[in-house]
C-alpha positions as CSV (number, residue, x, y, z in Angstrom):
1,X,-62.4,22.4,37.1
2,X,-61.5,19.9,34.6
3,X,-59.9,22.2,32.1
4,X,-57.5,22.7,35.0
5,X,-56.7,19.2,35.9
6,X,-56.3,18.3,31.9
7,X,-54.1,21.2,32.2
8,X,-51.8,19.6,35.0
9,X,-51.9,16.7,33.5
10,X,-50.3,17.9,30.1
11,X,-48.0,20.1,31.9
12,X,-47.1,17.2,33.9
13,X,-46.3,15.0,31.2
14,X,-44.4,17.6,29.4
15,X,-41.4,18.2,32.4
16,X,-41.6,14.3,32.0
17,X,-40.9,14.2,28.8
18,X,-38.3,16.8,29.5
19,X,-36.4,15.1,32.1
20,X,-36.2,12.5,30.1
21,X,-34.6,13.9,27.1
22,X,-32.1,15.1,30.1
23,X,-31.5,12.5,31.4
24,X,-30.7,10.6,27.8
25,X,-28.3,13.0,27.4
26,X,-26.9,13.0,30.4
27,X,-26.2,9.2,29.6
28,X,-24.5,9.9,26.4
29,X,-22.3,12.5,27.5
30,X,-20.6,9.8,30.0
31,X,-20.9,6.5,27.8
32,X,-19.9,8.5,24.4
33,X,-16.0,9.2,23.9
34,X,-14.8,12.8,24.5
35,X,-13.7,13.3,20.5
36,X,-17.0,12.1,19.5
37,X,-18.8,14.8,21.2
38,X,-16.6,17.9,21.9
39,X,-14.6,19.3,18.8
40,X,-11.1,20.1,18.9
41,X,-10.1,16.7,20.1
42,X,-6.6,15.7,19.1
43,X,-5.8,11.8,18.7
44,X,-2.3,10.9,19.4
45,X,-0.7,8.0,16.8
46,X,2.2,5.9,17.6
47,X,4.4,4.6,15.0
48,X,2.6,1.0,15.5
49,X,-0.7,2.7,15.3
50,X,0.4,4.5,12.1
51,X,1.4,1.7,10.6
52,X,-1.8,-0.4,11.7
53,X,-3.8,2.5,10.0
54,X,-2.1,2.9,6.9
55,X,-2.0,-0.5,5.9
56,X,-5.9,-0.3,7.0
57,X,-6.8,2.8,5.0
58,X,-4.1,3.2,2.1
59,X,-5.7,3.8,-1.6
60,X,-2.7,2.3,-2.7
61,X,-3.1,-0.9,-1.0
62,X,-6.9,-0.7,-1.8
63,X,-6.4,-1.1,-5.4
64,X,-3.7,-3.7,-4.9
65,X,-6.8,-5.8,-3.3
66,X,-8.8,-4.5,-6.1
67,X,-6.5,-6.5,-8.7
68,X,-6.6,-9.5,-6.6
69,X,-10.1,-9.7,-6.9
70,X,-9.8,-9.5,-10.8
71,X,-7.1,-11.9,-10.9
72,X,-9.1,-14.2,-8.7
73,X,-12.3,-13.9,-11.8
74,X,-9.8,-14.4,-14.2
75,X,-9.2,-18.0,-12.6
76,X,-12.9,-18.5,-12.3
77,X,-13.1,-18.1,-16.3
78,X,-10.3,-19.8,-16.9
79,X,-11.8,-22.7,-15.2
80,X,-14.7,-22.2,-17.3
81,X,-12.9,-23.6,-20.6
82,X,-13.0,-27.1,-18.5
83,X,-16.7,-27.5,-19.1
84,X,-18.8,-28.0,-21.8
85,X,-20.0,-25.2,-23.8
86,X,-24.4,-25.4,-25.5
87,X,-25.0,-23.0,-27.7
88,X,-29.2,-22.5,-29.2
89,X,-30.6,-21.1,-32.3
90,X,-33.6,-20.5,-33.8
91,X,-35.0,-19.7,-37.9
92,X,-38.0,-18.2,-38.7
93,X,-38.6,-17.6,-42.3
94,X,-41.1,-16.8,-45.0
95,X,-40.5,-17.3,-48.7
96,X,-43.4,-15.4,-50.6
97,X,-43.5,-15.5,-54.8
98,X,-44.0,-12.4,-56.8
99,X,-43.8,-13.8,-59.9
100,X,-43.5,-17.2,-61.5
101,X,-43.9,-18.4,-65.3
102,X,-42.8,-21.6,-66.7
103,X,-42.4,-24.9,-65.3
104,X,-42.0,-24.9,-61.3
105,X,-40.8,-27.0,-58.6
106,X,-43.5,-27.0,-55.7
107,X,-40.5,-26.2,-53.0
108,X,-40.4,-22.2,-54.4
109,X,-43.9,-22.2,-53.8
110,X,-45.2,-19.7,-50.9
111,X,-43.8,-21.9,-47.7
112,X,-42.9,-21.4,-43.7
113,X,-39.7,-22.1,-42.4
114,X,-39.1,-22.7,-39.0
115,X,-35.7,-24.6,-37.7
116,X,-34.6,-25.1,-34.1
117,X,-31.3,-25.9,-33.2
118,X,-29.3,-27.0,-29.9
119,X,-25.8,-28.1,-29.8
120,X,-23.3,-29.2,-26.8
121,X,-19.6,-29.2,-27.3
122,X,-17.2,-30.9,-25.3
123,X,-12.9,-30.1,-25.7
124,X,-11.5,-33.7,-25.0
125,X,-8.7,-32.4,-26.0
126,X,-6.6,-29.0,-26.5
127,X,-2.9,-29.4,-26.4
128,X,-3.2,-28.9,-22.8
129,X,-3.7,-25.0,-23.5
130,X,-7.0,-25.2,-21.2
131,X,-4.9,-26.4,-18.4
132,X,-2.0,-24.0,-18.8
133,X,-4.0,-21.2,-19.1
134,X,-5.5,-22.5,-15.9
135,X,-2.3,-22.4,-14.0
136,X,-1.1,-19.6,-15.6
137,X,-4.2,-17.6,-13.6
138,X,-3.2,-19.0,-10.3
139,X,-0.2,-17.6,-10.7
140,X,-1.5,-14.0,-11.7
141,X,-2.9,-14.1,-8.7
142,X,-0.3,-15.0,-7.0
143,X,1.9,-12.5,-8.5
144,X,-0.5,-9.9,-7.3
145,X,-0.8,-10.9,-3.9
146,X,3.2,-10.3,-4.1
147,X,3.3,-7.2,-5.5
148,X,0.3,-6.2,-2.6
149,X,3.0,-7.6,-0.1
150,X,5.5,-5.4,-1.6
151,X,3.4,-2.4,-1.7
152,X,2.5,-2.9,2.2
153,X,6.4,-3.4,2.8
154,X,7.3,-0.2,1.0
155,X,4.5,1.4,2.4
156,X,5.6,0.4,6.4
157,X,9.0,2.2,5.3
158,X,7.9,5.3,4.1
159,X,5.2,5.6,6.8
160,X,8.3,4.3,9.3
161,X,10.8,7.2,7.5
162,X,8.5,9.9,8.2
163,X,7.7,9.2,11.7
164,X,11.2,9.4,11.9
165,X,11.3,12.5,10.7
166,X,8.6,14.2,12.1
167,X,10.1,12.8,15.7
168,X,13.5,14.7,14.9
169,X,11.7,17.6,14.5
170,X,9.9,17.7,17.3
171,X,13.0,17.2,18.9
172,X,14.1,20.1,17.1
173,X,11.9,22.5,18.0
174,X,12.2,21.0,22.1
175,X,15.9,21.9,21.7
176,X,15.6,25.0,20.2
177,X,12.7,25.9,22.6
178,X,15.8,25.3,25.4
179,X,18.3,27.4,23.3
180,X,15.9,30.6,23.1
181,X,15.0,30.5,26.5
182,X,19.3,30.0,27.6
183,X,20.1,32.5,25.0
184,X,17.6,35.2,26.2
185,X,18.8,34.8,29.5
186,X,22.5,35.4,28.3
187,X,21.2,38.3,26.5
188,X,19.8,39.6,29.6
189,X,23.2,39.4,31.6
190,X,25.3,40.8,28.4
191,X,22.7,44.0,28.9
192,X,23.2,44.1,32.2
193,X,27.0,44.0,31.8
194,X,27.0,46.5,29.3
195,X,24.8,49.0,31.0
196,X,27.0,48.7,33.6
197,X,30.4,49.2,31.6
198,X,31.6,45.5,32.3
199,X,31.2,44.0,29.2
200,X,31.7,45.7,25.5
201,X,28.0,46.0,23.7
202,X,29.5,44.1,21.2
203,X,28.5,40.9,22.8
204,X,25.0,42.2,23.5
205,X,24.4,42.6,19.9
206,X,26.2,38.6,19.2
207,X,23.7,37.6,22.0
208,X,20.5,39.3,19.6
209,X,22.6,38.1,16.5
210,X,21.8,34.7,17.9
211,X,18.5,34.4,19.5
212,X,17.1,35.7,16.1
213,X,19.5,33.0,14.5
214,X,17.3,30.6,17.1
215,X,14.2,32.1,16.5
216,X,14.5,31.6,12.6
217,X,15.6,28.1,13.2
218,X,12.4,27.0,15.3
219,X,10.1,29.0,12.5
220,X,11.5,26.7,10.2
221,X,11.4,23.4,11.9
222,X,7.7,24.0,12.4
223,X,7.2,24.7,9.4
224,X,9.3,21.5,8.3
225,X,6.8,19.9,11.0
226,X,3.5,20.8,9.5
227,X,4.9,19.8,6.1
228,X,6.0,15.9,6.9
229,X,3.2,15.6,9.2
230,X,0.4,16.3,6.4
231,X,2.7,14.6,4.4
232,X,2.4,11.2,7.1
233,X,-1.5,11.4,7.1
234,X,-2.2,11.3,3.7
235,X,0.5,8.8,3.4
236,X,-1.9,6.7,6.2
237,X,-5.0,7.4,4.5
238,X,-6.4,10.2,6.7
239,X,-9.2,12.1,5.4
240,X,-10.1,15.9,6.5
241,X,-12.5,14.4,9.0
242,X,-9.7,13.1,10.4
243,X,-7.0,16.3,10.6
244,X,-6.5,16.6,14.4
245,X,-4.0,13.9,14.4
246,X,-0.6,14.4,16.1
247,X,1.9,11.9,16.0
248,X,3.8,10.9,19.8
249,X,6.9,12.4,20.7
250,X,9.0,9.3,22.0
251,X,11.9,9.8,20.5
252,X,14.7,10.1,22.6
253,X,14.7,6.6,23.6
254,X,17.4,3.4,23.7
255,X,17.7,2.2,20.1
256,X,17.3,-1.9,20.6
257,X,20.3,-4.1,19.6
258,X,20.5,-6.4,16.9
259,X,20.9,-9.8,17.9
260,X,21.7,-11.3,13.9
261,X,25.0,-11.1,12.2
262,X,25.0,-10.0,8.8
263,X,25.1,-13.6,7.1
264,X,21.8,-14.0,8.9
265,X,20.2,-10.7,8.1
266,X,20.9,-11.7,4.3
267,X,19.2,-14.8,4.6
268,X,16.7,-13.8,5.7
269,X,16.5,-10.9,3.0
270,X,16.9,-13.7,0.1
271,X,14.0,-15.6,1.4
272,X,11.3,-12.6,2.6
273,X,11.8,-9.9,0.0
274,X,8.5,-10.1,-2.2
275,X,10.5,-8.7,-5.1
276,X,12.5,-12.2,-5.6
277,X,8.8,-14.0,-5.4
278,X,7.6,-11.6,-7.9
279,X,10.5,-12.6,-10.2
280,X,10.0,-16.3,-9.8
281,X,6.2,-16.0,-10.6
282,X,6.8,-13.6,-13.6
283,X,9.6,-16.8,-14.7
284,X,6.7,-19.3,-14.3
285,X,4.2,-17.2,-16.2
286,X,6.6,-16.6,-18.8
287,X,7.3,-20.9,-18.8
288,X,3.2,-21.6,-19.5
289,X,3.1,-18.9,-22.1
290,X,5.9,-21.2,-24.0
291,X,3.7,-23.9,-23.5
292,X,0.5,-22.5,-24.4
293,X,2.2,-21.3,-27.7
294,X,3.6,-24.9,-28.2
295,X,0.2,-26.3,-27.6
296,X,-1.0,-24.8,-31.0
297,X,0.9,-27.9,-32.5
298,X,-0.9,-30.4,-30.7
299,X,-4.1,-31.9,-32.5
300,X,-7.6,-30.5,-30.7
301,X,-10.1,-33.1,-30.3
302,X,-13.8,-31.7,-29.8
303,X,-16.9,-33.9,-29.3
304,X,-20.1,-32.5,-30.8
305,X,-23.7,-33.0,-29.8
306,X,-26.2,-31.5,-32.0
307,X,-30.0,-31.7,-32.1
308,X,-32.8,-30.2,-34.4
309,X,-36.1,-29.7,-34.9
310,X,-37.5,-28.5,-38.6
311,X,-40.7,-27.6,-39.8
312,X,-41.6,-26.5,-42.9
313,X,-45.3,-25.9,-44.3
314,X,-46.6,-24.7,-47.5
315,X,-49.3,-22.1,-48.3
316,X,-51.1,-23.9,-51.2
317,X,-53.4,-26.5,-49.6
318,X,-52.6,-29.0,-52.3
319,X,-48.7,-28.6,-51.9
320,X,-49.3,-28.8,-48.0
321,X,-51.0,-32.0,-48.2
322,X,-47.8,-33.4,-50.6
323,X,-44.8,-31.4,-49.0
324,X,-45.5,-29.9,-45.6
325,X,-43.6,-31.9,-43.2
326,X,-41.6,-31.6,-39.9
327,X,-38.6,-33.7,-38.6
328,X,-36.4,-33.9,-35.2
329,X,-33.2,-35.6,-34.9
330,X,-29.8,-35.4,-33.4
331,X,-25.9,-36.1,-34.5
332,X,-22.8,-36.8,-32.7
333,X,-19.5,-36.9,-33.2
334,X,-15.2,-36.5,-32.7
335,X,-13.8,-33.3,-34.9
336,X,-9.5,-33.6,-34.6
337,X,-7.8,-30.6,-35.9
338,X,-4.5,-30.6,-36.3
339,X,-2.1,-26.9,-37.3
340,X,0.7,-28.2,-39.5
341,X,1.8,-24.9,-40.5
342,X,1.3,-21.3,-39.3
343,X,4.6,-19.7,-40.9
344,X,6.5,-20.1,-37.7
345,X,4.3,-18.3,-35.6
346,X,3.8,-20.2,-32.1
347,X,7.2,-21.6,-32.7
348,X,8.8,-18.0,-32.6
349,X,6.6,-17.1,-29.7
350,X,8.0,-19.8,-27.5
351,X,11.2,-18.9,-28.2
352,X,9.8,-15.4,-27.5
353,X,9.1,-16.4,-24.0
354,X,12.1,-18.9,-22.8
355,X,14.2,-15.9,-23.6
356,X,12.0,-14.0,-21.1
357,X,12.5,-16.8,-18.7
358,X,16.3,-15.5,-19.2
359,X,16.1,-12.7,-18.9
360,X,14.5,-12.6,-15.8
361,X,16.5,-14.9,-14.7
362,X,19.6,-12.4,-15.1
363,X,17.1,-9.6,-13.3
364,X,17.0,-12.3,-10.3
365,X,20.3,-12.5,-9.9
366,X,21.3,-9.0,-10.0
367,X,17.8,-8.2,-7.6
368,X,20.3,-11.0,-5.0
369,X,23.1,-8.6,-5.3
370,X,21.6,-5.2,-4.7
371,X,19.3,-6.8,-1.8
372,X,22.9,-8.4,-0.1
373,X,24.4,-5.0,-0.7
374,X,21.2,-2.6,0.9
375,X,21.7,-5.3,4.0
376,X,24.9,-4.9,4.3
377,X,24.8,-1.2,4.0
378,X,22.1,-0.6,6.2
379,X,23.8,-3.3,8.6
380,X,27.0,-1.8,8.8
381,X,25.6,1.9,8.6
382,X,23.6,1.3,12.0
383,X,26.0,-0.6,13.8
384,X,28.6,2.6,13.2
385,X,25.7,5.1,14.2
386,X,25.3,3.0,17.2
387,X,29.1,3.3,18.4
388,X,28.6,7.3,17.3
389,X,25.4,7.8,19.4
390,X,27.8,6.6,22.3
391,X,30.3,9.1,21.8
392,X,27.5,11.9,21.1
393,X,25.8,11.7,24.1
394,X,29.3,11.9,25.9
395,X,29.8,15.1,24.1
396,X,26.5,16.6,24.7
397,X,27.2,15.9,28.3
398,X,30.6,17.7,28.3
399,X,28.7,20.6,26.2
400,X,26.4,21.1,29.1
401,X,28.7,20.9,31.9
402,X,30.8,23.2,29.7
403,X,27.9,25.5,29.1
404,X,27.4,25.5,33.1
405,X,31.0,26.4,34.0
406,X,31.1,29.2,31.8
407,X,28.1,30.4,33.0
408,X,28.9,30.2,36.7
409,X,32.1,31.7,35.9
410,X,30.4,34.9,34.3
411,X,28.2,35.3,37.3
412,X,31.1,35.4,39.3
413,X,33.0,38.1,36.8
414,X,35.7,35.6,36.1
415,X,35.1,34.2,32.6
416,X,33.4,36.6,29.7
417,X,30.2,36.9,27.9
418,X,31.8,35.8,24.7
419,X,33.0,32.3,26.2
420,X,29.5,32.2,27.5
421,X,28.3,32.3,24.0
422,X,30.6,30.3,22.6
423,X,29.8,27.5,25.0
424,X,26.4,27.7,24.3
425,X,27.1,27.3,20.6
426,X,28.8,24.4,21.2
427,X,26.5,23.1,23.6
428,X,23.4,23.6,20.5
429,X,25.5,22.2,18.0
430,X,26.2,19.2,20.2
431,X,22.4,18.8,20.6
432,X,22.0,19.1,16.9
433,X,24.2,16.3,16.2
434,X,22.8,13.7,18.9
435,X,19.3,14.5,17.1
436,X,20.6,13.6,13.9
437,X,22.7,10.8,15.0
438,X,19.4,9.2,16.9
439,X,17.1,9.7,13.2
440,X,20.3,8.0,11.5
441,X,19.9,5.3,14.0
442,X,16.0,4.8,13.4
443,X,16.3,5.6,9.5
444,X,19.3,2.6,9.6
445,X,17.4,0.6,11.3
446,X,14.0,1.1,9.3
447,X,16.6,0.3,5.6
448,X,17.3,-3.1,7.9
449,X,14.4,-4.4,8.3
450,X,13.0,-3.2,4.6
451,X,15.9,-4.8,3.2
452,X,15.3,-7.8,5.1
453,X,11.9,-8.0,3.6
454,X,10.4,-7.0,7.2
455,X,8.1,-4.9,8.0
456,X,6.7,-3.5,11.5
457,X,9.3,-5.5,14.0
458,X,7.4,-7.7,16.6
459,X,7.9,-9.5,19.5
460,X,9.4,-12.5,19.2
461,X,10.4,-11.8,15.4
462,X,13.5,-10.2,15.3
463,X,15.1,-8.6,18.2
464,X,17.5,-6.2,17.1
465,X,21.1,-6.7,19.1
466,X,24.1,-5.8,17.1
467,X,27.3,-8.1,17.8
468,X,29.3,-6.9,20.8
């Protein structure tokens, strides 16, 4: 009887158990997201969230911080040269005779040498060399946080660029989609024409000339897809873990305005783009070079602190009780040094370095002019593309009313097959120019903002109205 109840009871607790575990999982199938759970979930990245994750996950902007890091220990051990520096040393020796003959002094006999030494130096003094070096290490740093800037700046563009791209091909491929579909229903009525002696099978054979055309054309704008979309996540930083990524589709939308004239937009290129900081910092680390080299000309002043402890004992007992002895005592004092000639050496290195300064100086300048000219370029560029998106959605309307007449006009046997064609031609090249005129408009307005020193736009930044 109770081999059956301890039975129960363990079969009992087992369904427990059991439920439990079901339960458990139950819970984690509703609080756990989808992807995390279910394979074959595909995220969906905006061009914000793109940008968000590559400046997040980029090895290129991960070794940028990497040098920061180094240039921030380089300041550390500059700083270091501030402080004093103590140095300790210690002597053990033994002097044993082989072989003596003749008259001897009683210090070559068998003896123990033991010396301890300590000593603290201080630089009062260094032709200010500690000091430049000093600032000339804050301004590595600086330099590459710059250049980190830069490389997030250029890196917003490129990831920016091939959104762009990817979003025109998409469009491709929807417009395409619409082509094959209009041009297999023309092919249909040109078959049925033919087979009934209406129309010459000449155009049934245009119609299969150009669906294939069509077909070829969507082949390769996936394929053209694919490409700037693996392109795009290794650009971001996406791993393999990470390959069911698509990128949104929003690209037929209103390109915003830009509300700066071009005097404006060049300001504010002169006084964001990282590349005229790096200059300037590269003219300033060039400037303490100079003066670290001119600092070898400048006396050095050092104080010394030194302290010892000697002992020294003999192996013959009689010459230990005369000469064994042991002593402890300390010095101080100022050494000035002074370099009075070096054969021209630091002189011709400063003059090394202000000619640097000059030259970079001349870089500066010409860096003003290309930035003012890639504004005004990129300015001028989207402002046209603007006025021709205008006009190219006009004409893609009149292509698809077009289209429709001719159409209407060949079911009613007015108008011919080959005008049918013909409008639907126009009507895909139409579409073929409104998606390139809408990636000029993003691509114009993405070389804007780089050259403006801007990356991602947000609100209350810059709200893009061109001039009326």
């Amino acid at each position: 009887m109770s081999t059956k109840f301890n039975w129960r009871i363990v079969m009992i607790c087992k369904n427990s158990i059991l439920i439990s575990i079901q339960i458990v999982l139950v819970v984690l199938v509703l609080a756990a997201p989808p992807t995390s759970l279910f394979a074959g979930g595909v995220e969906i990245f905006s061009l914000d969230e793109s940008i968000a994750f590559g400046l997040k996950n980029s090895p290129v902007l991960k070794g940028g911080e990497i040098k920061i890091d180094q240039a921030d220990m380089n300041i550390k051990s500059q700083r270091g040269r501030f402080l004093p520096s103590a140095t300790a040393g210690y002597t053990y020796s033994e002097l044993t005779s082989e072989y003596r003959s003749g008259y001897e002094e009683s210090d070559i006999l068998d003896q123990t040498n033991k010396n301890l030494s300590l000593r603290i130096s201080q630089a009062l003094f260094a032709g200010f060399e500690n000091k430049n070096r000093f600032d000339r290490a804050k301004l590595s740093k600086e330099y590459e946080t710059a250049l980190l800037d830069l490389q997030r700046l250029d890196l917003v563009h490129q990831i920016k660029t091939l959104f762009f791209e990817i979003l025109k091909t998409k469009y491709d491929i929807s417009t395409i989609d619409q082509r094959i579909r209009r041009l297999e229903s023309d092919l249909e009525s040109a078959r049925a024409f033919s087979d009934k002696r209406l129309a010459p099978y000449v155009y049934v054979l245009q119609a299969e000339a150009d669906l294939e055309e069509a077909k070829q054309n969507l082949w390769q704008s996936q394929t053209l897809l694919f490409k700037n979309s693996a392109r795009l996540k290794s650009l971001v930083g996406l791993s393999r873990d990470q390959a069911e990524v698509e990128f949104d589709d929003m690209f037929d939308i209103p390109i915003a305005p830009i509300a700066h004239d071009l005097d404006a937009c060049m300001d504010m290129a002169l006084s964001n783009r990282p590349e005229i900081l790096l200059l300037d910092l590269q003219i300033h680390m060039a400037d303490k070079d100079a003066d670290i080299s001119k600092g070898r000309y400048y006396p050095r002043v050092n104080l010394d602190v030194n302290l010892y402890d000697t002992d020294k004992s003999y192996d013959d007992a009689e010459s230990a009780k005369r000469y064994d002895y042991r002593s402890d005592y300390w010095t101080a004092g100022l050494t000035v040094q002074m370099n009075l000639f070096d054969g021209g050496t630091a002189h011709y290195e400063k003059k090394r370095y202000h000619l640097e300064m000059d030259r970079l100086e001349t870089e500066k300048n010409k860096l003003r002019m290309e930035i003012e000219e890639a504004v005004g370029v990129a300015f001028n560029s989207l402002k046209e593309t603007r006025k021709r998106l205008v006009s190219t959605e006009k004409g893609l309307a009149a292509s698809r009313e077009s289209y429709a007449r001719q159409k209407k006009r060949f079911n009613a046997r007015i108008g011919t097959i080959s005008e049918v064609l013909d409008a639907q031609t126009m009507l895909s090249r139409a579409e073929s120019t409104k998606s390139r005129t809408l990636l000029d408009c993003r691509i114009y307005m993405a070389q804007l903002y780089h050259a403006m020193g801007l990356g991602q736009p947000a609100s209350g930044q810059i709200k893009p109205e061109m001039d009326k």
